[in-house]
C-alpha positions as CSV (number, residue, x, y, z in Angstrom):
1,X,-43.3,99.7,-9.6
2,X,-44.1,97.0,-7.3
3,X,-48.2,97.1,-8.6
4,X,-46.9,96.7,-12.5
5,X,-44.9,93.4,-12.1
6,X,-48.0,92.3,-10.2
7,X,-50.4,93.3,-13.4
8,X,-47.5,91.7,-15.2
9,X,-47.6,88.4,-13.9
10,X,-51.2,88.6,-13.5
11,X,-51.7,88.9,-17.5
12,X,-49.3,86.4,-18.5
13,X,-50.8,84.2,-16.6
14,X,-54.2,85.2,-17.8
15,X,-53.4,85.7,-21.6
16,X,-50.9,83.2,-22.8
17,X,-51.8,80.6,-25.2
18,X,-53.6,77.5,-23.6
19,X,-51.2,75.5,-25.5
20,X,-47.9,75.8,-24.0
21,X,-44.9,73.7,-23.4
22,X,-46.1,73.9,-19.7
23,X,-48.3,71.5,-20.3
24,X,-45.8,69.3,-21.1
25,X,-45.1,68.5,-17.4
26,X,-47.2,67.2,-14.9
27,X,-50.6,69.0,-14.4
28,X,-53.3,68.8,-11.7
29,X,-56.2,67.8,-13.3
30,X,-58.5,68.3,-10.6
31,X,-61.3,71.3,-10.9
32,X,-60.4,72.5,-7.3
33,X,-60.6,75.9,-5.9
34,X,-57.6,78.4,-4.5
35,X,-58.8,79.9,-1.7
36,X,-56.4,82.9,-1.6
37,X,-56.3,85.3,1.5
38,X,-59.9,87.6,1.7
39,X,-61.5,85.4,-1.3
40,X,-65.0,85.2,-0.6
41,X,-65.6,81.2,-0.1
42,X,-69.2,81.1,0.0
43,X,-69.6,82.4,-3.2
44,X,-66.9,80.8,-4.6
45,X,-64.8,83.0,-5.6
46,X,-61.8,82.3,-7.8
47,X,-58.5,82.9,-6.3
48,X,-57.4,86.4,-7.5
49,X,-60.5,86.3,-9.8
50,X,-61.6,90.3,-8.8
51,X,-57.6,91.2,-9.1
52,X,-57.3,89.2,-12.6
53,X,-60.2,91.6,-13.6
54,X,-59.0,94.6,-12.4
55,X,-55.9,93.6,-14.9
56,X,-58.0,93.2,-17.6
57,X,-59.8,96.3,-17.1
58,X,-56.7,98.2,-16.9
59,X,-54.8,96.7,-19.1
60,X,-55.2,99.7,-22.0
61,X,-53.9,102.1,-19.7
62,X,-51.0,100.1,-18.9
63,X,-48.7,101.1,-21.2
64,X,-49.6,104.5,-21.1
65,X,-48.5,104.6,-17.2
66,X,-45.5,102.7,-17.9
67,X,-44.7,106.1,-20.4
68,X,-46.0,108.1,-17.6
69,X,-43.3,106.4,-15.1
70,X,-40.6,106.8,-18.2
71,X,-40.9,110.4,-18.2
72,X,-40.6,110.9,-14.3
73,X,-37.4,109.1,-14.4
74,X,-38.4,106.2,-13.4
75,X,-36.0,103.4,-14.6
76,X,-36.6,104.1,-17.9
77,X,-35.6,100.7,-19.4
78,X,-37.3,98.8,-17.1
79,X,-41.0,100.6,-17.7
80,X,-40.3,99.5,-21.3
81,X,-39.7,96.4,-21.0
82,X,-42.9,95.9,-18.3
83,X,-44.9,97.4,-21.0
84,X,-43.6,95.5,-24.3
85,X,-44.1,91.9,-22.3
86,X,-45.9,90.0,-24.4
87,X,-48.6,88.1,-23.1
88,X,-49.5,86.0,-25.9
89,X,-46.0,84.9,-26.4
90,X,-44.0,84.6,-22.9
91,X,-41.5,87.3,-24.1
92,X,-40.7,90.7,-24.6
93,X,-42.0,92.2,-28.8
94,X,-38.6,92.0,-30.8
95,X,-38.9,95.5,-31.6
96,X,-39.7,97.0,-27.8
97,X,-36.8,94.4,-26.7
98,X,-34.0,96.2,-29.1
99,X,-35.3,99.6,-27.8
100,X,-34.6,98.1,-24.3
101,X,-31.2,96.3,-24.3
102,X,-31.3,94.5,-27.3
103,X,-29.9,90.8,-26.9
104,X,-30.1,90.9,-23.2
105,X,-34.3,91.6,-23.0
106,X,-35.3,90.3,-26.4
107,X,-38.2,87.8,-26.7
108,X,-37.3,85.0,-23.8
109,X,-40.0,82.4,-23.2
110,X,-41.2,80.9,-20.0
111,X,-44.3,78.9,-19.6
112,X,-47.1,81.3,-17.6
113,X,-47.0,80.2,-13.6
114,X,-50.7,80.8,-11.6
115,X,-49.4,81.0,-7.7
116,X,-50.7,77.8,-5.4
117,X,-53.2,79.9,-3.2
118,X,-54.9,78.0,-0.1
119,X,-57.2,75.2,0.1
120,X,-59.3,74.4,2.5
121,X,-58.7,71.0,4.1
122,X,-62.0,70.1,4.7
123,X,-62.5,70.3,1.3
124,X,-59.0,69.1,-0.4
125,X,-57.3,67.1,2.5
126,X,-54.7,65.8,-0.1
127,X,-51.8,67.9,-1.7
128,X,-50.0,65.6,-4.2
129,X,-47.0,66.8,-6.6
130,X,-44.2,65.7,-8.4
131,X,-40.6,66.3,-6.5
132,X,-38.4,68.3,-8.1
133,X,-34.3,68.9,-8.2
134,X,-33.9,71.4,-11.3
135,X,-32.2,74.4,-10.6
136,X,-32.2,76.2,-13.6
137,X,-34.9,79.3,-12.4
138,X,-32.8,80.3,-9.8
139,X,-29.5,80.9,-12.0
140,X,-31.3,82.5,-14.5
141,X,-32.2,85.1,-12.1
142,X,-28.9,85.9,-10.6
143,X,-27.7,86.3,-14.4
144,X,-30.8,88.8,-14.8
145,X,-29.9,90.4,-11.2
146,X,-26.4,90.5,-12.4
147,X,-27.2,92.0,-15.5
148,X,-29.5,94.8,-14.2
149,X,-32.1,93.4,-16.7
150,X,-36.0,92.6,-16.6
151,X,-36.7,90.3,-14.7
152,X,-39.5,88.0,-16.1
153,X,-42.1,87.2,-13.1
154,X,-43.0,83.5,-14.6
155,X,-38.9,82.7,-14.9
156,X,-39.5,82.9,-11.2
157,X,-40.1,79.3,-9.6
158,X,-39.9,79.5,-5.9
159,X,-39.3,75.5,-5.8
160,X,-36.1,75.8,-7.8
161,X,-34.9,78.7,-5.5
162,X,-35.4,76.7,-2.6
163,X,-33.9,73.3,-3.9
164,X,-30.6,75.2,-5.5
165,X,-28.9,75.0,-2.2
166,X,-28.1,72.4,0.0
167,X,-30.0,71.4,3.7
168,X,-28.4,69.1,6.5
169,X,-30.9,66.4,6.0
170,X,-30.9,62.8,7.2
171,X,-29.1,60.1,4.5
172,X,-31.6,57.0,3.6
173,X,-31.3,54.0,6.0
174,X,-31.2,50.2,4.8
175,X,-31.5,49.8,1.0
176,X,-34.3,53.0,0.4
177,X,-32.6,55.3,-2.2
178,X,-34.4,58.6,-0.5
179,X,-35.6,59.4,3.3
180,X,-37.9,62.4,3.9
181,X,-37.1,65.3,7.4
182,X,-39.9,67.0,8.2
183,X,-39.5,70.8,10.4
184,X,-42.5,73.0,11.6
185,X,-42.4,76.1,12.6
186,X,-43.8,80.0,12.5
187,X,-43.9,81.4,9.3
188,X,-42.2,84.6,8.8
189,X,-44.0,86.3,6.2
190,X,-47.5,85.2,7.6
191,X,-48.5,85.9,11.5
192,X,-51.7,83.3,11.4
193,X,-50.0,80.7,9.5
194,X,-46.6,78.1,10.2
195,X,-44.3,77.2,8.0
196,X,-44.0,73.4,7.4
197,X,-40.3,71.7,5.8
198,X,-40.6,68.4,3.6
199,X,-37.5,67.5,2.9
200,X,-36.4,64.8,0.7
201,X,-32.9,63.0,0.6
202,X,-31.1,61.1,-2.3
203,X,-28.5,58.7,-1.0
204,X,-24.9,59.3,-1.9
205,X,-22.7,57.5,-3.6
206,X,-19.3,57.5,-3.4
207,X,-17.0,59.1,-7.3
208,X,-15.4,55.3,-7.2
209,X,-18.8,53.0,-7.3
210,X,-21.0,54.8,-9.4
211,X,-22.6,53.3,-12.7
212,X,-20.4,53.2,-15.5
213,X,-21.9,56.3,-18.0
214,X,-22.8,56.3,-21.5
215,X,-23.0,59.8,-22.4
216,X,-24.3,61.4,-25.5
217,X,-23.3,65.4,-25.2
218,X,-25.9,67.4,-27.5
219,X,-24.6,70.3,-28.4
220,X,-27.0,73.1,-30.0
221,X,-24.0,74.9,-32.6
222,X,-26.9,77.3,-34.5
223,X,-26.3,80.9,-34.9
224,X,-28.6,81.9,-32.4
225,X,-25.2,79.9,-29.6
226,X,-22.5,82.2,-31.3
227,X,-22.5,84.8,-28.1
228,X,-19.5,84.0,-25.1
229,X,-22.1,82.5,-22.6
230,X,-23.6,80.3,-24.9
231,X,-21.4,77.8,-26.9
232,X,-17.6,79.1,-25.6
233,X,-19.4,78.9,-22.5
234,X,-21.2,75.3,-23.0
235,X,-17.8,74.2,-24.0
236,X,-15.5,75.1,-20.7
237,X,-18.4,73.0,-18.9
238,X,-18.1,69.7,-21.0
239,X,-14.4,70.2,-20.7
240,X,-15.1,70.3,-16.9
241,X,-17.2,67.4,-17.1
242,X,-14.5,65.2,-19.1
243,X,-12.1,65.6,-16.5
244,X,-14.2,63.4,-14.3
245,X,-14.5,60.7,-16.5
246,X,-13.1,57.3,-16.4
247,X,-11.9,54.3,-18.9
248,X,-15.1,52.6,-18.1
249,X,-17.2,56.0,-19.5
250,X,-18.4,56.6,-23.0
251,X,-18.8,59.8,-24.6
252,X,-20.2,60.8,-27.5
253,X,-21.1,64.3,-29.4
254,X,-24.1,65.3,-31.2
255,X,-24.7,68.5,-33.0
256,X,-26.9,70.1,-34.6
257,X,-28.0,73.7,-36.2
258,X,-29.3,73.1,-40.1
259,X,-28.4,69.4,-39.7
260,X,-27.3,67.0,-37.5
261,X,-23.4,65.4,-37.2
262,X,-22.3,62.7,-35.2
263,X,-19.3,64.0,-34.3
264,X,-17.6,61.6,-31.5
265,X,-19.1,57.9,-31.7
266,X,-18.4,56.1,-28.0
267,X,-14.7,57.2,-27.1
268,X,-13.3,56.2,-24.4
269,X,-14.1,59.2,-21.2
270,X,-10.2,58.6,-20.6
271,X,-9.5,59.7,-23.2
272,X,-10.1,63.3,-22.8
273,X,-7.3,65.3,-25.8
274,X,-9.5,63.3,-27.9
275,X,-12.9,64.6,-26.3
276,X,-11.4,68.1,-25.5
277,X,-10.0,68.6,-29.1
278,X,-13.6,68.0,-30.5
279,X,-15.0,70.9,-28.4
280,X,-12.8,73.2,-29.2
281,X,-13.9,72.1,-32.5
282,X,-17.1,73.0,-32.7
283,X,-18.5,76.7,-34.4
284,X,-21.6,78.2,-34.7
285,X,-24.1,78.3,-37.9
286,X,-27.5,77.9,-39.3
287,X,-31.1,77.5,-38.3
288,X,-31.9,75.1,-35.4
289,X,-32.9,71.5,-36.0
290,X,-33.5,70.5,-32.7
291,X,-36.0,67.4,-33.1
292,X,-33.5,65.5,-36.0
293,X,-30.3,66.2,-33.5
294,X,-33.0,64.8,-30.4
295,X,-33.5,61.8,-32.4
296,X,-29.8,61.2,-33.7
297,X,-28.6,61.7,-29.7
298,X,-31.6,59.2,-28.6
299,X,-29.9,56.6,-31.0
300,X,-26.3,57.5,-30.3
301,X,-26.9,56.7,-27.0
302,X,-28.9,53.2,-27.2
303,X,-26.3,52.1,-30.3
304,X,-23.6,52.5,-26.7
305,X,-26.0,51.4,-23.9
306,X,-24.5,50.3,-21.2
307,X,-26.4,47.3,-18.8
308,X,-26.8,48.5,-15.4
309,X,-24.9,51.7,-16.6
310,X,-26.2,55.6,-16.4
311,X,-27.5,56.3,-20.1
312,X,-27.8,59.5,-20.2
313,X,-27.8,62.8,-23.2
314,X,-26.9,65.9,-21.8
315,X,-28.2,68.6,-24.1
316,X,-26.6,71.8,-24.1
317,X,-29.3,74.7,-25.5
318,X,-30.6,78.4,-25.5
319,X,-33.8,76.5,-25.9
320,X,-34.4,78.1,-29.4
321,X,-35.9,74.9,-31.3
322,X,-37.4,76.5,-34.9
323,X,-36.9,73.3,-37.2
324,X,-38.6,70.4,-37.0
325,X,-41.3,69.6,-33.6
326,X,-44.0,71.6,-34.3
327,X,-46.0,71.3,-31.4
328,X,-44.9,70.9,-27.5
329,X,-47.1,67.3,-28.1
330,X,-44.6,66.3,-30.6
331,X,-42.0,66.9,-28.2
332,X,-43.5,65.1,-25.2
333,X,-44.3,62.2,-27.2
334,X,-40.5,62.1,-28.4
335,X,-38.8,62.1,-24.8
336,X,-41.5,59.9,-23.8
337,X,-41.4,57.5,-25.9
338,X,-37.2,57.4,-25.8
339,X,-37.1,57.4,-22.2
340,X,-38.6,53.8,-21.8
341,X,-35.8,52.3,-23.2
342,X,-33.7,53.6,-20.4
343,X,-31.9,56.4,-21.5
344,X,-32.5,59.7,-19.5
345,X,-32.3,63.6,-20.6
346,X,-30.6,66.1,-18.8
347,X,-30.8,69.9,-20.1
348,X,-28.4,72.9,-19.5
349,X,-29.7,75.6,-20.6
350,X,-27.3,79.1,-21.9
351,X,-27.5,82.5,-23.0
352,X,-30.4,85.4,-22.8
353,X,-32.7,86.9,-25.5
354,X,-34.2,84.7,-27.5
355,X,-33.5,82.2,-24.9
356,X,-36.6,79.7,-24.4
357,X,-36.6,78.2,-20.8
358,X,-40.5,76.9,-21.6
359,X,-38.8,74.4,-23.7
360,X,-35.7,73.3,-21.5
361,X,-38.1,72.7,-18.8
362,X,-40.6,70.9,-21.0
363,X,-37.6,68.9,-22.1
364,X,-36.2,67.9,-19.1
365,X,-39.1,66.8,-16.9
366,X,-40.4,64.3,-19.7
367,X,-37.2,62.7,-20.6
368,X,-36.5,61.8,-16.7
369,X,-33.9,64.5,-16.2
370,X,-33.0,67.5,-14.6
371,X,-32.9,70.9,-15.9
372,X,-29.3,73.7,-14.7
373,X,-29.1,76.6,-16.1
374,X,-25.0,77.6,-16.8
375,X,-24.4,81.4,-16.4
376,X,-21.3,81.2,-15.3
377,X,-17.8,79.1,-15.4
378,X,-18.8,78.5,-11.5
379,X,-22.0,77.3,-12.4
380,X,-20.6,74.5,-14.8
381,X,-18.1,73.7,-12.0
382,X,-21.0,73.8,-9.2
383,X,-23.5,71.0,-11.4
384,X,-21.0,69.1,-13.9
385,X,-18.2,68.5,-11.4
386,X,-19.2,69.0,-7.6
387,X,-22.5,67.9,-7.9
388,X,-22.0,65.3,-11.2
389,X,-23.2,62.0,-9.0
390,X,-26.6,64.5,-8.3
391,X,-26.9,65.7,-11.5
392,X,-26.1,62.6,-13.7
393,X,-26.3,59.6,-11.6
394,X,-30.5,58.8,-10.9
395,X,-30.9,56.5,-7.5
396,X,-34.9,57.0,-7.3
397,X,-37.1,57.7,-10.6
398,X,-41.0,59.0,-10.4
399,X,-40.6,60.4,-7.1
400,X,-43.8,61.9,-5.5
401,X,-45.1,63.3,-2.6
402,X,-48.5,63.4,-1.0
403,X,-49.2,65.4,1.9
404,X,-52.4,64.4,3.8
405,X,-53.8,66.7,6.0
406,X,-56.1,65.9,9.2
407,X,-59.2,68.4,8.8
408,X,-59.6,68.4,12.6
409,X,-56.3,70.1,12.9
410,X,-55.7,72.2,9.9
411,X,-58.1,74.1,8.7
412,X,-56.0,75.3,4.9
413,X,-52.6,75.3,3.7
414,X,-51.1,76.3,0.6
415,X,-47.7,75.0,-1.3
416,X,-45.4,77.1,-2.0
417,X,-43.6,76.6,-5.7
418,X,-44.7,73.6,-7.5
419,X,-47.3,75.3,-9.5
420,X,-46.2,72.9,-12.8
421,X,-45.2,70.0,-11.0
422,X,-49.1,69.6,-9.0
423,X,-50.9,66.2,-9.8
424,X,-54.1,64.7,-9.5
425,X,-54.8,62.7,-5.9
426,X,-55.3,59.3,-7.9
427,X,-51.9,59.6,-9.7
428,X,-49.7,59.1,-6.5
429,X,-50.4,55.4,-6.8
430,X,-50.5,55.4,-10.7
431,X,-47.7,53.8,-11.2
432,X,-47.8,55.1,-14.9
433,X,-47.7,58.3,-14.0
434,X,-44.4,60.4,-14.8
435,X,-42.6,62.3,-11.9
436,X,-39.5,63.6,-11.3
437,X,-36.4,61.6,-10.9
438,X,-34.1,62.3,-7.9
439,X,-30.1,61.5,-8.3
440,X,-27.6,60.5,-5.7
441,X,-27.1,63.0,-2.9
442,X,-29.8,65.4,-4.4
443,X,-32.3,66.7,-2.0
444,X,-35.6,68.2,-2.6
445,X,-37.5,70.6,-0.1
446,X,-41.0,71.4,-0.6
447,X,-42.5,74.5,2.1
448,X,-46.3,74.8,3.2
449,X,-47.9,77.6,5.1
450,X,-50.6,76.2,7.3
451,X,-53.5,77.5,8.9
452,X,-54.2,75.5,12.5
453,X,-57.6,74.8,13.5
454,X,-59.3,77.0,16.1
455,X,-57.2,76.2,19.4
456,X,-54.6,74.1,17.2
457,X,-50.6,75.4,18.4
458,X,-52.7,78.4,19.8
459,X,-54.3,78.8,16.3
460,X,-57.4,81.2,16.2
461,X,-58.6,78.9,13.2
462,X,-59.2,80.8,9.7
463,X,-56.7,83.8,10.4
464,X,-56.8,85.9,7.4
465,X,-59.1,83.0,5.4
466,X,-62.9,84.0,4.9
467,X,-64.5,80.6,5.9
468,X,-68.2,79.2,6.1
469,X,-69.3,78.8,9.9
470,X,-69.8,75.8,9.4
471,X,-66.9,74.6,8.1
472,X,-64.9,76.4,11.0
473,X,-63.1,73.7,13.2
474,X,-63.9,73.7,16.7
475,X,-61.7,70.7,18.0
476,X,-60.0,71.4,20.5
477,X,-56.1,70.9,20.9
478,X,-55.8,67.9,23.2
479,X,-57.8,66.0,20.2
480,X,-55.8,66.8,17.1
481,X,-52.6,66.3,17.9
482,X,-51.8,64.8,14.4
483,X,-51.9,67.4,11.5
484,X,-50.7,65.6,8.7
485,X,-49.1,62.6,7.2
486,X,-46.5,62.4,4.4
487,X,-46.2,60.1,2.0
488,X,-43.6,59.4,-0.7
489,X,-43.7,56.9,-3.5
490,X,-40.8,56.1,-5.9
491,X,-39.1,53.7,-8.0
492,X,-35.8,52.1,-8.5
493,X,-33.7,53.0,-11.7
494,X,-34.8,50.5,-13.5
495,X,-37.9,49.5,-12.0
496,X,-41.6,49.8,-12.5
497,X,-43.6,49.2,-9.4
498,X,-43.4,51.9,-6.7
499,X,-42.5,51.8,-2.9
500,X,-43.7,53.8,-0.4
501,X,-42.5,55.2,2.9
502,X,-44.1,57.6,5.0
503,X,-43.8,60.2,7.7
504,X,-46.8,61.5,10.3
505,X,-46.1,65.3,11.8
506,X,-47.5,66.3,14.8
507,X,-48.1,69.3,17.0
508,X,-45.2,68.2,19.3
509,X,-43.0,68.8,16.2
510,X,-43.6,72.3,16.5
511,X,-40.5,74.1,17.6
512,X,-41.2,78.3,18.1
513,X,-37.6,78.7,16.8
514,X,-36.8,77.6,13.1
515,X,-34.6,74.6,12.7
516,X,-31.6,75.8,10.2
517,X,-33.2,74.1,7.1
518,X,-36.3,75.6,7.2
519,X,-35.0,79.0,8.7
520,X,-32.5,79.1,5.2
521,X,-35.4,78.0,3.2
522,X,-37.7,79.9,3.8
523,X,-35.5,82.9,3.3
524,X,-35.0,81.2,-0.3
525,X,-38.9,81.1,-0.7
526,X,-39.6,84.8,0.1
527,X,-36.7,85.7,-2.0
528,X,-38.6,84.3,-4.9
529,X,-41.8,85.6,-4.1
530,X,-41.0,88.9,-3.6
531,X,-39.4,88.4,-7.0
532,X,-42.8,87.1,-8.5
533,X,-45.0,90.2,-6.5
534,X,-46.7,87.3,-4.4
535,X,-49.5,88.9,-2.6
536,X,-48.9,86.3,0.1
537,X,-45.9,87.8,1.0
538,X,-45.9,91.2,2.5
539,X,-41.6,91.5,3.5
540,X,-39.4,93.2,1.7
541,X,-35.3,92.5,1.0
542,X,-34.2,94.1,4.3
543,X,-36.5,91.8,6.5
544,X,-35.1,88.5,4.2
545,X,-31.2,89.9,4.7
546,X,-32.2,90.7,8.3
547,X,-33.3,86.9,8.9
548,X,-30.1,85.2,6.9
549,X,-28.0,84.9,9.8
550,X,-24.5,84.4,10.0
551,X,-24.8,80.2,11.2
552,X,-27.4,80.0,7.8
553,X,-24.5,80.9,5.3
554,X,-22.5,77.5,5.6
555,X,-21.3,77.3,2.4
556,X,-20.2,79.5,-0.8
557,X,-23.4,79.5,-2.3
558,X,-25.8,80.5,0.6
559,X,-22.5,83.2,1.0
560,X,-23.5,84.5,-2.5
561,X,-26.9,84.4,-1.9
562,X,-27.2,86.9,0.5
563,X,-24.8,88.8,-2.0
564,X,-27.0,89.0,-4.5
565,X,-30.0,90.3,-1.8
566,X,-27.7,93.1,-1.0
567,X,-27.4,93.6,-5.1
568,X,-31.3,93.0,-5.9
569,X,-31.6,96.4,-3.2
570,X,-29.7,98.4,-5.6
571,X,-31.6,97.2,-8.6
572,X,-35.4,96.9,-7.8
């Protein structure tokens, strides 16, 4: 079962369309090598190039062992599914899907995801990427978990598992928006490697100073929203958000399905019978007009804009845009362009089957928002009410982190997550160049495994990595005591010149035991690998439940997560 996801994920990645709405978000345009574990360096082997092949090459028999596995009695369902995913299209063939659970497994989209494999830091001292606070990946899996359906292996982001939860990190000091914690420690899913925490903290703010909002709710009301977790759903969690509005707060509402309506022009967010009466209001019908209710949101939303105020459109979506943008261009060019004049997008995303999360994500990261995904009435509580200064209120805008590595002390590392949100070295100090936004209280935790140089933290140097000789390090210990430097570079709200701040890491940072951020973290991390197949990870659910100890679940959510560990053993 195990080997099929792999071939899975492995063919997506391979197959799918080089125009996706991936590409929508930040890429790494550099033509560097992964150097995955037992890749052949000196020839220069592609990471998981012989495994890709092997795919390929077995790809006719696949379906025939998936009907093999069927007719043992092996989850049935789930066979199907594996062998109907379509790897041209990011989803499941309509027909297969019916076969296999109908609305719950039909054709969902998700851009294709290649794992981050190592690099050698003689070669690549510089890892650069975009920060990122969405959550949306990791909700979507609990409702698949949940569900007991197919769990698509590019819906898993490891970054989005790791940054759903809270961490105890340090608040900005002086007038910075975000500070950055570092932790190192071993890794526990790879003997030869440690586990390095960069964490990055939003300031808070407190309910009674933050900006005054203009808010433009977007509200997708096509047919394809009619089911309870889509529109009724989308409803209880602007009714939540309403609550927490003030006089000084405008709302609006946007729909749209065959045509746009503007439906609430710049009341009053006191006034919530009036808001609350319009969404209970609202019905399903039609096709999906996405782009004209975009636009008609965009210019709801700068008709009210609000100086020195949080202008922001919340779209609420299954993501399944059919009229109008005909390309994921189009669509980056229309956030793009609308976000300069200040007004930000945030996406929720809702539902299952034909429910696009390509899109969302595409959507979010280019119109300087943040992408949730809502499967529950706890979920809309969780993002539009206990976490509304985080999720609606940006301190810090194109936030990015570079990690610079010292050659004489590591010898390769690889990032775990980020796979979309990688960019080129030279954009870090481009100040042109789009990242993510981070909003007030939000943190975001990025994890590396690192390989030491030879008699680095008792390092034997390469580990499981096939090196060159000559590119083996032989300093010793006493002379690499630095092993990296962060950096972070990030702009004000409404500025347009970066800052920078920066943090060196040492081996005397080393601790053997794992602070509590990094120990929770990285259970988060493997949970989503071992989700994904990730041959870098070799533990299974009974290791990660064995390492979440009691004085890691601090709060209802990290309660839940080991919850739904115990429920993923009963379901994979």
């Amino acid at each position: 079962m195990k080997q099929r996801y792999k071939r899975l994920a492995a063919l997506a990645a391979a197959m799918m369309m080089t125009v996706s709405l991936a590409s929508c978000g930040s890429k790494n345009e550099s033509a560097s090598q992964d150097i995955t574990a037992k890749s052949n360096n000196t020839a220069g082997t592609q990471n998981g190039s012989r495994e890709l092949s092997d795919d390929i090459t077995g790809e006719a028999n696949y379906t025939a062992e998936a009907n093999d596995g069927a007719a043992k009695n092996e989850a049935p369902a789930m066979l199907e599914a594996e062998a109907a995913y379509d790897t041209t299209a990011g989803g499941l063939d309509a027909a297969a899907a019916a076969a296999v659970g109908g609305n719950e497994t039909a054709q969902e989209k998700y851009a294709p995801i290649e794992e981050n494999g190592f690099k050698l830091t003689s070669r690549e001292p510089l890892s650069t990427f975009s920060t990122d606070v969405d959550t949306a990946s990791y909700a979507n899996v609990r409702r698949m978990l949940n569900k007991g359906n197919f769990i698509y292996p590019d819906a898993v982001r490891a970054e989005e598992f790791i940054n759903y939860f809270s961490y105890s990190y340090s608040q900005p000091e002086g007038d910075a928006p975000i500070a950055v914690t570092t932790e190192l420690s071993d890794c526990p899913w790879n003997e030869d490697a440690k586990l390095l925490l960069v964490g990055v903290q939003a300031k808070e703010i407190e309910q009674e100073t933050r900006p005054d909002m203009n808010l433009v709710l977007l509200i997708d009301v096509s047919g394809s929203m009619g089911s309870a977790d889509k529109l009724p759903l989308a409803v209880t969690a602007f009714k939540k958000l309403a609550e927490s509005l003030t006089e000084n707060d405008r709302v609006s509402i946007v729909t749209y399905s065959g045509y746009e309506r503007l439906i609430l022009d710049g009341a009053k967010g006191s006034e919530y019978d009036k808001i609350a009466g319009m969404l209970d209001s609202l019905s399903t019908y039609g096709a999906t007009a996405g782009e004209a209710g975009i636009r008609m949101a965009y210019d709801t939303a700068e008709r009210n804009f609000i100086e020195g105020g949080n202008n922001r459109i919340i779209m609420a979506t299954d993501g399944d845009l059919n009229v109008g943008i005909a390309s994921p261009e189009e669509l980056k060019a229309l956030v793009e362009e609308k976000r300069e004049g200040g007004v930000f997008l945030s996406v929720l995303g809702f539902g299952s089957g034909d429910f696009n999360d390509a899109a969302l994500e595409a959507l979010a990261d280019n119109g300087n928002g943040n992408y949730s995904y809502i499967d529950s009435d706890k979920e809309a509580e969780k993002v539009l009410v206990s976490e509304l200064n985080g999720t609606l209120v940006t301190v810090a805008k194109d936030v990015k982190a570079q990690i610079e590595f010292d050659p004489a002390a590591v010898e390769a590392y690889r990032l775990v997550g980020y796979e979309n949100r990688a960019l080129a070295s030279e954009d870090f100090t481009d100040d042109t160049k789009d990242a993510g936004d981070m909003g007030a209280g939000h943190s975001a935790t990025a994890l590396f495994e690192i390989i030491p140089a030879k008699g680095v933290l008792g390092s034997e140097g390469a580990g499981v990595l096939e090196l060159p000789e000559q590119e083996k390090s032989e300093t010793p210990a006493a002379a690499a005591d630095r092993l990296l430097t962060v950096k972070l570079r990030y702009k004000l709200p409404d500025g347009d010149e970066s800052k920078e701040i920066a943090a060196p890491v040492s081996v005397s940072d080393y601790t053997a035991k794992a602070p509590s951020n990094l120990a929770f973290a990285s259970c988060a991390a493997e949970f989503a690998m071992l989700l994904r197949q990730s041959e870098y990870s070799k533990l299974t659910l009974d290791m990660i439940d064995f390492q979440l100890k009691d004085e890691l679940l601090t709060d209802e959510y990290r309660k839940e997560f080991k919850s739904l560990i115990a429920l993923a053993k009963t379901k994979l």
